[in-house]
LUMFI-808352 format. One line per 3 residues: number of its first residue (from 1); their letters; for each residue z negated, x negated, y negated of C-alpha. Coordinates in nm, 3 decimals, m for minus. Example, Ala and Ser with C-alpha at 12.3 -4.5 7.8 and 13.67 -1.06 7.14 Angstrom:
# LUMFI-808352
1	AS	m0.780:m1.230:0.450  m0.714:m1.367:0.106
This chain:
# LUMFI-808352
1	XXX	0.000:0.000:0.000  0.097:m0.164:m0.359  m0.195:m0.207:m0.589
4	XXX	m0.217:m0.017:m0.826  m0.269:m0.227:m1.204  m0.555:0.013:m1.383
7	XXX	m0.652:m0.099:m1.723  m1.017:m0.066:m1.859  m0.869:m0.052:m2.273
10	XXX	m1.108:0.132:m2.430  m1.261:0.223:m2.697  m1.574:0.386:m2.621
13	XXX	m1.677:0.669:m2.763  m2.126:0.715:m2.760  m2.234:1.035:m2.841
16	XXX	m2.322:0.986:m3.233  m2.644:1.208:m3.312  m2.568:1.193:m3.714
19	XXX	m2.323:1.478:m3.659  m2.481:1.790:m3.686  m2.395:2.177:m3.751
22	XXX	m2.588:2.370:m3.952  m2.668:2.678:m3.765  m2.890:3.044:m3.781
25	XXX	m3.225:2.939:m3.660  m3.439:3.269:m3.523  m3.841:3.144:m3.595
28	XXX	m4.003:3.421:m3.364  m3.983:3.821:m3.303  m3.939:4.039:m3.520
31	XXX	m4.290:4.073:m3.620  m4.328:3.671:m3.664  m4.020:3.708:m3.916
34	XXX	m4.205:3.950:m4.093  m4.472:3.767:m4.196  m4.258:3.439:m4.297
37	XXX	m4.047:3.678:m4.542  m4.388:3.741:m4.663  m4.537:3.428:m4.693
40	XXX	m4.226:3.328:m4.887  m4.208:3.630:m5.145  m4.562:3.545:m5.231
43	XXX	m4.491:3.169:m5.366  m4.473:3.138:m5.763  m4.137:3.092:m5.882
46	XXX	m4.174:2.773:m5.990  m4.284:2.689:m5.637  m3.954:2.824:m5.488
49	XXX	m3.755:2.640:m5.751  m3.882:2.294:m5.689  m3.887:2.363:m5.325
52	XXX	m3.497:2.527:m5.316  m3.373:2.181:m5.511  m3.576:1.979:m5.258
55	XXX	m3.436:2.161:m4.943  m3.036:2.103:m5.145  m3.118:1.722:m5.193
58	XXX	m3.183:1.642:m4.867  m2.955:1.801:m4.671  m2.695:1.897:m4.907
61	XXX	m2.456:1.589:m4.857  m2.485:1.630:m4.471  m2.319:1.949:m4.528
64	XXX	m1.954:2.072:m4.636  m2.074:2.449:m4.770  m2.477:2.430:m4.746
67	XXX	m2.497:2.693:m5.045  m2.258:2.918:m4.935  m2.383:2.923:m4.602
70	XXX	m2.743:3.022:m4.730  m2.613:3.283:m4.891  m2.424:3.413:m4.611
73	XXX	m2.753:3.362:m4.396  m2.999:3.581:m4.626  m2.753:3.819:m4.583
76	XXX	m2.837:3.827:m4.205  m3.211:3.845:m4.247  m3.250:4.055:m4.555
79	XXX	m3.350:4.329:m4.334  m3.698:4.144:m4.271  m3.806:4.222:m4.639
82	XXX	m4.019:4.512:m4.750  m3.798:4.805:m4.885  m3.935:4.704:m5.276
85	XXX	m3.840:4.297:m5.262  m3.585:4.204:m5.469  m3.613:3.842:m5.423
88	XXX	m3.460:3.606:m5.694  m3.101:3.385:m5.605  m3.366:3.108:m5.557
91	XXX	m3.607:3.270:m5.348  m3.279:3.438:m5.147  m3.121:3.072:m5.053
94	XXX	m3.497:2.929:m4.987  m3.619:3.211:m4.754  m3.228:3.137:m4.584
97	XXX	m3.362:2.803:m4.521  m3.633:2.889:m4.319  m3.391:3.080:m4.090
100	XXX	m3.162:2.808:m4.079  m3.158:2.482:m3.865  m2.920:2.166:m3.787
103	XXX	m2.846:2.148:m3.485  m2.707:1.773:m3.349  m2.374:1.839:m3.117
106	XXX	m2.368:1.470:m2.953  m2.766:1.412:m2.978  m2.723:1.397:m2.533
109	XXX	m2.369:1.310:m2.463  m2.022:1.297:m2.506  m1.797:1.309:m2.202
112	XXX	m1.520:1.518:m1.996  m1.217:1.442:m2.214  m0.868:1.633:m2.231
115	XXX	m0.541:1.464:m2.421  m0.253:1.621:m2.543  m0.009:1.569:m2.815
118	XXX	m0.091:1.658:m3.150  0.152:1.956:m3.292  0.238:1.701:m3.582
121	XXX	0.435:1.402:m3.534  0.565:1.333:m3.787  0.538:0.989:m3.995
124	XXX	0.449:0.772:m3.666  0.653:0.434:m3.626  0.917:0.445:m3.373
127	XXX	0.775:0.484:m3.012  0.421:0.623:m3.137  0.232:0.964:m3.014
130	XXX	m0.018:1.101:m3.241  m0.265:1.314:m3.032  m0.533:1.518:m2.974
133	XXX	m0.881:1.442:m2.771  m1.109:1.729:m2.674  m1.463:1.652:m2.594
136	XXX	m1.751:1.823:m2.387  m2.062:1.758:m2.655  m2.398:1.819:m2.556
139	XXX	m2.705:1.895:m2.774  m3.065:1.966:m2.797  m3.106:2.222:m2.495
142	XXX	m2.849:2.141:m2.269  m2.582:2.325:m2.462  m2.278:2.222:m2.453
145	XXX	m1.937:2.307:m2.725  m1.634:2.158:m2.791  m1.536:1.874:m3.053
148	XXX	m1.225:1.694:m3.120  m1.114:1.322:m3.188  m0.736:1.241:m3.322
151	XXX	m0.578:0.886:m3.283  m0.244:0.786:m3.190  m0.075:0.533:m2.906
154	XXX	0.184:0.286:m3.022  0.489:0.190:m2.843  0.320:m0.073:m2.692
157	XXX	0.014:0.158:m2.529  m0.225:0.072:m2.742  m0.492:0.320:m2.795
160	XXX	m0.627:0.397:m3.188  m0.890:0.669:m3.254  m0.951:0.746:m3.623
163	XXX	m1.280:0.764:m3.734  m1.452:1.134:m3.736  m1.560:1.275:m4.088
166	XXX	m1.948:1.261:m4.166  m1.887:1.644:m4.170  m1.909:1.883:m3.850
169	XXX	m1.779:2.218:m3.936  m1.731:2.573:m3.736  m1.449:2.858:m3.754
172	XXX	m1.509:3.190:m3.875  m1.466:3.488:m3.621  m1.199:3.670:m3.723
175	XXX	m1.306:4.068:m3.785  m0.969:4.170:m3.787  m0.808:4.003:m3.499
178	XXX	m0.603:4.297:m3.256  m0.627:4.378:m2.920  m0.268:4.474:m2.723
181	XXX	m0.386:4.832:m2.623  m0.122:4.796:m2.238  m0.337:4.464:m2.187
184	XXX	m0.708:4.603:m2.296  m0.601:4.876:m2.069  m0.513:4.648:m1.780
187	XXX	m0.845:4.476:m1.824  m1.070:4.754:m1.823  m0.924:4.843:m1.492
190	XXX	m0.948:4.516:m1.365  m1.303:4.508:m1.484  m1.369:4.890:m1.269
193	XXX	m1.486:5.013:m1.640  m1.179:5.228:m1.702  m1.225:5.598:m1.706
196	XXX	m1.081:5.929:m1.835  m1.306:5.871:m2.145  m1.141:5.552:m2.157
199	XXX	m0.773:5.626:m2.154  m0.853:5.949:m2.387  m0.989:5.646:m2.645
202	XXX	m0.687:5.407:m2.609  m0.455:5.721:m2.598  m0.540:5.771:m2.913
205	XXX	m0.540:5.406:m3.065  m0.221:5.226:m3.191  m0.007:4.973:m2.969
208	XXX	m0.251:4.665:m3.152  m0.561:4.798:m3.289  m0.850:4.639:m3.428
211	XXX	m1.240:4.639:m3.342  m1.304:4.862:m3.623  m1.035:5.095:m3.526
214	XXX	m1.230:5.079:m3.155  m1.547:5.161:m3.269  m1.429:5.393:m3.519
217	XXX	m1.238:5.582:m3.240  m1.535:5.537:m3.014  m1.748:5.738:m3.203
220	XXX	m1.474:6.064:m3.301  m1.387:6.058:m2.906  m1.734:6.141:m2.774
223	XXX	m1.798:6.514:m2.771  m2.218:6.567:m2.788  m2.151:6.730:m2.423
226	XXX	m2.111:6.423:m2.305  m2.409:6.194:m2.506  m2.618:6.179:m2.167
229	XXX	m2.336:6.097:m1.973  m2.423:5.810:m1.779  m2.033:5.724:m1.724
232	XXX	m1.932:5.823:m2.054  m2.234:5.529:m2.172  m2.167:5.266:m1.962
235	XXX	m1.792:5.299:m2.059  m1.861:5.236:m2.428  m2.039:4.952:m2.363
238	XXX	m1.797:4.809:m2.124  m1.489:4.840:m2.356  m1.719:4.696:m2.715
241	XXX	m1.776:4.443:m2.410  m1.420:4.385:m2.316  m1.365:4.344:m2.717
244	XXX	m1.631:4.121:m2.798  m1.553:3.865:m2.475  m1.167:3.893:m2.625
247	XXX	m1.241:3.722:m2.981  m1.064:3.484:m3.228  m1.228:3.197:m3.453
250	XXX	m1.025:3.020:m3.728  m1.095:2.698:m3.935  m0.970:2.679:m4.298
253	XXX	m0.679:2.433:m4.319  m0.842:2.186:m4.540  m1.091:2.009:m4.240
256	XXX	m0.967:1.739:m4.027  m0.962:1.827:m3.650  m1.280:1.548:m3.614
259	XXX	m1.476:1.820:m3.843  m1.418:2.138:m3.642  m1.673:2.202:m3.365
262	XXX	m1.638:2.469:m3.120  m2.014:2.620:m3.067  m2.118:2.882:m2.793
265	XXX	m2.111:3.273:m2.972  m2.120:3.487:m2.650  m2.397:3.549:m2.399
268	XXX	m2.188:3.423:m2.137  m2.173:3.090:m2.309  m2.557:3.085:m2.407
271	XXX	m2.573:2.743:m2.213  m2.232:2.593:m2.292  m1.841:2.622:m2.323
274	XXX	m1.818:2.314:m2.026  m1.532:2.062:m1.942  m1.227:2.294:m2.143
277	XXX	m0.875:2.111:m1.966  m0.624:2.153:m2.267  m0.267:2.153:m2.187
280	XXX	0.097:2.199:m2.380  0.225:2.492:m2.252  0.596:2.545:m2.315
283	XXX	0.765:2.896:m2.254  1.109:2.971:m2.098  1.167:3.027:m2.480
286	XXX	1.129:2.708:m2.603  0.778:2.814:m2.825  0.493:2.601:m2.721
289	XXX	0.115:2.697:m2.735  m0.166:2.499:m2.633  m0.426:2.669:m2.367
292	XXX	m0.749:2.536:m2.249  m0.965:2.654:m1.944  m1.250:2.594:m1.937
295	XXX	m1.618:2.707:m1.812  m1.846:2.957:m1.957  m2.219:2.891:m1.830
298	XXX	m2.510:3.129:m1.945  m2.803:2.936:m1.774  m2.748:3.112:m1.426
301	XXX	m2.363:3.178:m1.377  m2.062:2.974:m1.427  m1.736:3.193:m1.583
304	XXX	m1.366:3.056:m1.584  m1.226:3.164:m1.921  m0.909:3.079:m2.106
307	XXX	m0.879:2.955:m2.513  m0.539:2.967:m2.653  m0.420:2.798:m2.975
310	XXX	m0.104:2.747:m3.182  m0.239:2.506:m3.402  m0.613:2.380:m3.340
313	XXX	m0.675:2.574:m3.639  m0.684:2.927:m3.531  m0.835:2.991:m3.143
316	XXX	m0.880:3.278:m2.897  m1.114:3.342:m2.635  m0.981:3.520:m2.311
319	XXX	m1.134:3.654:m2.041  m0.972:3.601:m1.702  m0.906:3.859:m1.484
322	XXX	m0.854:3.888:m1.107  m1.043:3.808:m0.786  m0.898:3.479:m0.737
325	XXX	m1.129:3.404:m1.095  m1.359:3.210:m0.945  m1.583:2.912:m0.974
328	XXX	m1.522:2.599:m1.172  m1.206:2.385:m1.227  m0.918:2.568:m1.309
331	XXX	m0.604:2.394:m1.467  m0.294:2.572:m1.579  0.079:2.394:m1.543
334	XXX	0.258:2.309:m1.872  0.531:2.528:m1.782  0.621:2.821:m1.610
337	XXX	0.758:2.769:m1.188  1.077:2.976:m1.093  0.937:3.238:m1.356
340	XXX	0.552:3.233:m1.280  0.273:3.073:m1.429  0.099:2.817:m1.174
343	XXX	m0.309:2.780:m1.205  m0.466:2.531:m0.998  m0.817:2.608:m0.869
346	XXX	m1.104:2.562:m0.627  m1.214:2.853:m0.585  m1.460:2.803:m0.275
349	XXX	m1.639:2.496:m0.455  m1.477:2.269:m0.234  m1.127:2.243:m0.182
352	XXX	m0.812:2.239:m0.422  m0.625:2.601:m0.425  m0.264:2.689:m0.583
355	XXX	m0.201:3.033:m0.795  0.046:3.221:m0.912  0.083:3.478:m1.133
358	XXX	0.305:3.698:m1.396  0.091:3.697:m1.696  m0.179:3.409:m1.754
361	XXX	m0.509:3.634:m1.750  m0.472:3.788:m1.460  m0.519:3.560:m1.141
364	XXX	m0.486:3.731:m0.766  m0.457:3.541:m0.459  m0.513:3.156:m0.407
367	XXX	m0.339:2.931:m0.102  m0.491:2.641:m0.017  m0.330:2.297:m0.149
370	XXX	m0.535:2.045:m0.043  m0.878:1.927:0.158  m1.148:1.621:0.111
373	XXX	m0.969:1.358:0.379  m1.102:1.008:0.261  m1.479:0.911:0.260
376	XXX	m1.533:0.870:m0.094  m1.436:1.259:m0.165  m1.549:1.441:0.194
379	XXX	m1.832:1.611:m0.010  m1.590:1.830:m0.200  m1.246:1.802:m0.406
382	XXX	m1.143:1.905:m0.727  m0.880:1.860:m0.994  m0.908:1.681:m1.335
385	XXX	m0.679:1.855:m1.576  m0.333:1.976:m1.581  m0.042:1.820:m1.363
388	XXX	0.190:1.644:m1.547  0.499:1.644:m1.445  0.724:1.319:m1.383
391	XXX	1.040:1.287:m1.235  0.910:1.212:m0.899  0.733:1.510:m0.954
394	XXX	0.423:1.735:m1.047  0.107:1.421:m1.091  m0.207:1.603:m1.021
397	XXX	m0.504:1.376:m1.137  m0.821:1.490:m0.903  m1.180:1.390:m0.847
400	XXX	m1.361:1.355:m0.489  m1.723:1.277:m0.482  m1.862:1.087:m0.163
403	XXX	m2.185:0.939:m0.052  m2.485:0.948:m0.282  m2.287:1.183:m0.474
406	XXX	m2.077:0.880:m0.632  m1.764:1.055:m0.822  m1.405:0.898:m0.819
409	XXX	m1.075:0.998:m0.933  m0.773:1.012:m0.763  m0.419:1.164:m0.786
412	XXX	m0.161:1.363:m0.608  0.217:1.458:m0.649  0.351:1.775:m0.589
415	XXX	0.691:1.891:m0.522  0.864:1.974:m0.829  1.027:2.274:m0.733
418	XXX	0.752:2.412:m0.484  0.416:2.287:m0.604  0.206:2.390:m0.289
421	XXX	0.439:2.075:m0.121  0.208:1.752:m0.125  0.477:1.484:m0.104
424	XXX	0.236:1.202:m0.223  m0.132:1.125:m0.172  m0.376:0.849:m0.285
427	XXX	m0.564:0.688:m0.043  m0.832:0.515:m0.213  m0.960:0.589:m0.552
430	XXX	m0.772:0.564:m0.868  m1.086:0.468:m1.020  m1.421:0.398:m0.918
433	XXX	m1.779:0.368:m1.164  m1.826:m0.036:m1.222  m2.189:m0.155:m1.332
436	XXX	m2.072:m0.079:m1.709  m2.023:0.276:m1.626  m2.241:0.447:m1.333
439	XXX	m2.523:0.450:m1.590  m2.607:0.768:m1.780  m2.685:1.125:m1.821
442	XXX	m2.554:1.142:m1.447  m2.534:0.892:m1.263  m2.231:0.705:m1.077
445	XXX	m1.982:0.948:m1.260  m1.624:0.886:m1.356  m1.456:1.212:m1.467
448	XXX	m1.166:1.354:m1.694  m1.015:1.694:m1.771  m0.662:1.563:m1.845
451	XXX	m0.408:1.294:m1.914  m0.087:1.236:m2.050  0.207:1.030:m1.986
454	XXX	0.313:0.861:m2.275  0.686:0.681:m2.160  0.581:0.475:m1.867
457	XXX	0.200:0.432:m1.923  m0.048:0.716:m1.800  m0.311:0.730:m2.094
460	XXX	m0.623:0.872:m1.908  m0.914:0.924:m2.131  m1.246:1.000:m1.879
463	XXX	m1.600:0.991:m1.917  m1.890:0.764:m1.762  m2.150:0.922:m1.576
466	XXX	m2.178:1.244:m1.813  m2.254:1.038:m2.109  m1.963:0.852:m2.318
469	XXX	m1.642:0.857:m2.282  m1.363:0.550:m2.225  m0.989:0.507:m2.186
472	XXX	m0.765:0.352:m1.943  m0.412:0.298:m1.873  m0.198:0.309:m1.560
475	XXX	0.142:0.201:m1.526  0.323:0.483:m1.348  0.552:0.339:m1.126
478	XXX	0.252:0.135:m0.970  0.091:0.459:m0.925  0.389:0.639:m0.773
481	XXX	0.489:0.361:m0.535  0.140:0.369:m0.426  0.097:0.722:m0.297
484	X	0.152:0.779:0.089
């Protein structure tokens, strides 16, 4: 078997603690909250003054907006003061800062990186790539979100990262983002929510209509026969459900990607949005959009979900649908196969599945693709990101993890025509934890959630042992010639 010439080229990227969000901070019940407003409506106003301009000099330059959001945030609590308060604009933003917190994004790690191109290349010396790196960052209670890095890779593979802004910024949700009523109706039925009451409500809805519009015709539909209903209840809350877990975020256009930070908003994220595998997806249409599984973890229960984005500007969150929507690790293809979208999986926690489908939230059936076979993966077998596809065909990077739970990666390659073909297999790791990297968060860990190819060089970005995060290259002809 040729040996395979793997390059350790760095740089290193260490979770950097100085970056923090500045986030709604909840100090107690309702009761507790009570008597803070009240503590703080009885301090002179003098007091409040020199305490407002001491709580803006010290944290004002480690945020973009602090003001505005303080205003936004005693807009969120003002129902904790008595009916007669009318609190001055000082005593407003100071009371906000009690219920308001920074919270540090990379304080634990910063690890499980995806690449893909950047939308923009433009102004890049002959040869160059300009592109994107997604990061798993983890905080102060486990929680993980989702950051970004940019950089570029000249002609001659080597690997630049530009430095992050001191700022860390998060996107709106967007109020008035639509829902396609054929595909809200597919999902409620998917979901075994959907009901007369239901179809009587989207019946009456436009084509695209809005969460207002939802509630709005939520609350007409419902005779007062039916206000006990148990079925009529439980279907309200499973379509403002089915709304809520369907949601768009948007960044103004002004921050660099570095700034924006993807933060957990739904209870089925309370504990993290985990290891998202961005891809380049191009349609049989030429358009291009950029999707991202990834894994949404509430303490107790892992959830596959999709993100899509034009832009890295504007997101949405989508839930996946389908019994074959299970478990961790799912990575869609960057383009459609003989008319079908192509998902791989792993379904059963163990070995690596192929899917098919005719719209990318809804996921059916999954054939097996591939079993642990060599000792350093026997425990189970997963893949690390998207295939990418090469002439010799589609080049699935994977992970195996063997004795004393040690994690490796290795790759595949599929048959470009009929992916569930494995014409090429590595037999021993593509790369293994040295003494620099099995230290960490968790140990003897080498991991990724996606490459790219970048003319003859495979850039693979991967973290070290749940912690930091590194880059390597791979020639890939070495890598080819070396499959069996």
């Amino acid at each position: 078997m040729k040996t395979i010439t793997l390059n350790r080229v760095g740089p290193a990227l260490k979770p950097d603690p100085s970056r923090v969000l500045i986030r709604p901070f909840q100090p107690g019940d309702e009761a507790g909250s009570r008597r803070l407003v009240a503590r703080v409506l009885a301090l002179s106003e003098p007091t409040v003054t020199q305490l407002l301009s001491e709580v803006l000099g010290e944290f004002g330059d480690r945020h973009a907006e602090l003001e505005e959001f303080l205003h936004r945030r005693f807009g969120e609590v003002s129902h904790f003061l008595p009916p007669e308060a009318a609190p001055s604009s000082d005593r407003q933003l100071l009371l906000a800062s009690y219920f308001t917190h920074e919270y540090s994004l990379e304080a634990a790690a910063l690890f499980n990186p995806s690449i893909v191109p950047h939308p923009d290349q433009t102004n890049l010396p002959t040869g160059a790539l300009r592109f994107i790196l997604s990061l798993r960052a983890t905080g102060e209670g486990h929680i993980s979100s989702i950051t970004f890095r940019t950089g570029t890779i000249s002609a001659q593979r080597r690997i630049k990262l530009l430095p992050p802004v001191p700022f860390v910024t998060e996107p709106a949700r967007v109020w008035n983002s639509t829902y396609e009523q054929a595909l809200f109706r597919r999902k409620l039925a998917e979901a075994d929510v959907g009901c007369d009451f239901c179809w009587r409500v989207l019946d009456r809805l436009p084509g695209h209509f809005t969460m207002a519009e939802l509630q709005r015709m939520l609350e007409t539909s419902q005779p007062s026969s039916d206000s006990t209903d148990p079925a009529v209840d439980r279907a309200i809350r499973g379509m403002i459900l089915l709304a809520e877990s369907n949601y768009e975020v948007a960044f103004s256009a002004s921050p660099r990607i570095s700034q924006r930070a993807i933060f957990p908003h739904l209870p089925s994220q309370r504990n993290g949005i985990e290891d998202a595998r961005f891809v380049r997806f191009q349609d049989d249409d030429g358009s291009t959009t950029f999707y991202a599984t990834y894994t949404a973890y509430d303490g107790r229960i892992t959830l596959p979900q999709l993100l899509e984005t034009p832009d890295f500007e504007r997101f949405r969150f989508i839930t996946l649908n389908g019994p074959a929507v299970r478990n961790k690790g799912m990575a869609l293809f960057p383009r459609r196969i003989n008319g079908l979208y192509a998902m791989l999986s792993r379904p059963d926690d163990e070995n690596l599945f192929l899917m098919y489908s005719e719209h990318p939230h809804f996921w059916y059936e999954a054939k097996l693709l591939a079993s642990p076979q060599e000792p350093w993966e026997l425990l189970k077998l997963g893949n690390c990101g998207s295939p990418i596809e090469t002439e010799a065909g589609w080049l699935v990077l994977s992970h195996g993890i063997g004795p004393m739970r040690k994690y490796c990666l290795g790759a595949f390659l599929l048959d470009l025509k009929d992916p569930s073909k494995v014409i090429g297999r590595l037999r021993s790791p593509l790369l293994s934890p040295n003494e620099l990297e099995r230290e960490g968060y968790v140990p003897n860990v080498v991991y990724t959630c996606g490459g790219l190819v970048h003319g003859d060089t495979l850039i693979l970005p991967y973290a070290m042992s749940d912690w930091a995060t590194s880059f390597a290259t791979v020639p890939v002809t070495d890598l080819l010639t070396a499959m069996e």
